[in-house]
C-alpha positions as CSV (number, residue, x, y, z in Angstrom):
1,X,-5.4,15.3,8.6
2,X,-1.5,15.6,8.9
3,X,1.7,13.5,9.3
4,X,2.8,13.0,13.0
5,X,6.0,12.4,13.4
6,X,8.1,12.3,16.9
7,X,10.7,10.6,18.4
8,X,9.8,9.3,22.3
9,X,7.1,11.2,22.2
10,X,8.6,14.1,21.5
11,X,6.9,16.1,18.4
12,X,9.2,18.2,16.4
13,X,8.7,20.1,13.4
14,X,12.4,19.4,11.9
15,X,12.3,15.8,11.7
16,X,12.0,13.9,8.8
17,X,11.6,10.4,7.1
18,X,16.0,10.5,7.4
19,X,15.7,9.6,11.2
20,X,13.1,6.7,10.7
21,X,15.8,4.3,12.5
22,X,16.3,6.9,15.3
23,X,15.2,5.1,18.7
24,X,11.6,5.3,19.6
25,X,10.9,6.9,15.6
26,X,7.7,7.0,15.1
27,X,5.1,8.3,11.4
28,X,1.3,8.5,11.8
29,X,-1.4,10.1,9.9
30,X,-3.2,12.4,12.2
31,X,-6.5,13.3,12.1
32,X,-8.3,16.4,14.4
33,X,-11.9,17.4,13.7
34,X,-12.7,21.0,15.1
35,X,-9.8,21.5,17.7
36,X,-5.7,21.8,17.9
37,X,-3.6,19.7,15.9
38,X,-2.3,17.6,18.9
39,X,-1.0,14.1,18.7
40,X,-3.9,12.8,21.6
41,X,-6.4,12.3,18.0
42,X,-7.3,9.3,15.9
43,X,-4.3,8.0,14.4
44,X,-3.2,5.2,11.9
45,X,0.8,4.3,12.7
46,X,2.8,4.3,9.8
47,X,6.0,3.2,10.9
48,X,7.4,2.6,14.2
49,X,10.8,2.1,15.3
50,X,12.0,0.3,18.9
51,X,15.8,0.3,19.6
52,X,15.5,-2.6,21.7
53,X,17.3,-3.5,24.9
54,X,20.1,-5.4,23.4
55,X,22.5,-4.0,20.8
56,X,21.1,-4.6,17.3
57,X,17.8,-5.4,18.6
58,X,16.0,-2.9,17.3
59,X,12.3,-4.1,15.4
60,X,10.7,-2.0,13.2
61,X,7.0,-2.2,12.3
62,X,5.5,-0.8,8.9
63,X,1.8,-0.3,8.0
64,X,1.4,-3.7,6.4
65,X,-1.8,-2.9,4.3
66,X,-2.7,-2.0,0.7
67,X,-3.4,1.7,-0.7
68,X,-6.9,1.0,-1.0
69,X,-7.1,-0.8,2.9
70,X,-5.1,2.3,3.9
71,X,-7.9,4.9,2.1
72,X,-10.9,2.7,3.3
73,X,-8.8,3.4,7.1
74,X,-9.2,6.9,6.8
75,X,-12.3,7.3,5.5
76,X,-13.7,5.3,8.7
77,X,-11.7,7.4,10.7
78,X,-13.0,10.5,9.2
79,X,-17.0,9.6,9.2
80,X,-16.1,8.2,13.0
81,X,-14.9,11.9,13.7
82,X,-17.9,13.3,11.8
83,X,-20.0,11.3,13.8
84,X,-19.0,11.7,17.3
């Protein structure tokens, strides 16, 4: 279980929470059972940002539930991966 975090797609290991309102910023939690950390696993988006097409259109979307929704998430995840 790690913290994706890319922009467009592109996964880099230098960037941090400071370019969350880069274009196309995205923040998972990854999770890989038995194989290479790859961003192509289960995932639970964290926070997503989409410039838009018009200028100050941007929308950002944030993981919208509580701690405990968020730990009874990966625990599913985790038993699905254990499981498969």
């Amino acid at each position: 279980m790690w913290i994706i975090r890319d922009i467009d797609g592109d996964y880099l290991e230098s960037i941090t929470s400071n370019e969350c309102l880069d274009d196309e910023y995205r923040s998972e939690i990854g999770f890989d059972y038995d194989g290479p950390k790859t961003w192509e696993v289960c995932t639970i988006h964290l926070w997503y940002y989409y410039k838009g097409y018009f200028k100050n259109s941007g929308v950002g979307t944030f993981y919208n539930g509580t701690i405990e929704q968020l730990e009874k998430e990966i625990v599913k995840t985790l038993e699905h991966l254990l499981n498969e």
